[in-house]
C-alpha positions, 0 to 999 in steps of 0.5 A: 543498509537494506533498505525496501520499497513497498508501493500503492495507491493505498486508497484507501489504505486497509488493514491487509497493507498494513500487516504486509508493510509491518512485515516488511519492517521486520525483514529489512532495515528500512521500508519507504511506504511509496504512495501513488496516484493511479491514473487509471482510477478516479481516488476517493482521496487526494494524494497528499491526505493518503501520505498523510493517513499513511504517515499515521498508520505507521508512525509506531513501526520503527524504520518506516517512511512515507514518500510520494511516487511521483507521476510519470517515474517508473519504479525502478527509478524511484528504488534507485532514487532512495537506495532500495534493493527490493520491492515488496509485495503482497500477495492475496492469491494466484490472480495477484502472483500472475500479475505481480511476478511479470511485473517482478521480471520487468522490474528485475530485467531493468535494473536488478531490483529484486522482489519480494512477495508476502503472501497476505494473512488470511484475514486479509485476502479478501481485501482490496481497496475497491471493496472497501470503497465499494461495501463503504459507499453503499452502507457497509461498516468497514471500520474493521478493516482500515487503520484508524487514520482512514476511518476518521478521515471517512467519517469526515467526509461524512461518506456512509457505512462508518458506524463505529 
């Protein structure tokens, strides 16, 4: 079974991640959506309502799960964990491919985990989830860009910029 892990804070999950992780479910039997806490960014949501959200988003793609990546485990771990052969990842432009192919080699170098790169709709490659974030907190309508799950739990939170 070919089985791949496409991992991220997701927070907040946006349409370009969604459109990567369909993808993936077209090319491999399985995708586990591995969700993270970031250590290095304060989270606008807790890790279990971004499961949770993630969890809604995909429920009509067929071979496609939820899991947390716990803190402290390198991914590589994690992959061998769940029985994946590759990492998915997506790609916006050279900035991302610059990073994300010497973390590909390290990933590779220590256990033979391939990735693989989706390079990202053009509808998407202006997003991340710092922007969302940011054009969402100053007033911004980003209801175009996030699955439903995330909009609802946005407009829950009764954060600015939900208009929709």
């Amino acid at each position: 079974m070919q089985l791949a892990v496409c991992p991220g804070s997701f927070d907040p999950m946006h349409n370009g991640h969604v459109e990567i992780i369909a993808r993936a479910a077209n090319l491999f039997e399985e995708v586990v959506v591995a969700v993270s806490a970031n250590m290095h960014k304060s989270p606008l949501f807790p890790l279990e309502e971004r499961i949770t959200m993630a969890q809604e988003t995909f429920s009509y793609l067929k071979g496609v799960t939820v899991r947390p990546l716990r803190p402290g485990i390198l991914l590589t771990d994690f992959c061998k964990e769940v029985g994946a052969s590759a990492v998915i990842k997506g790609l916006r432009g050279v900035h991302d491919l610059a990073y994300e192919a010497s973390m590909a080699t390290m990933n590779r170098h220590l256990t033979s985990l391939e990735t693989v790169f989706l390079t990202a709709d053009g509808r998407y490659t202006h997003l991340s989830s710092t922007l969302v974030k940011e054009v969402h907190s100053l007033g911004g309508d980003v209801s175009e860009y996030i699955p439903r799950a995330v909009q609802k739990r946005l407009k829950d939170k009764g954060h600015k910029g939900y208009s929709r």
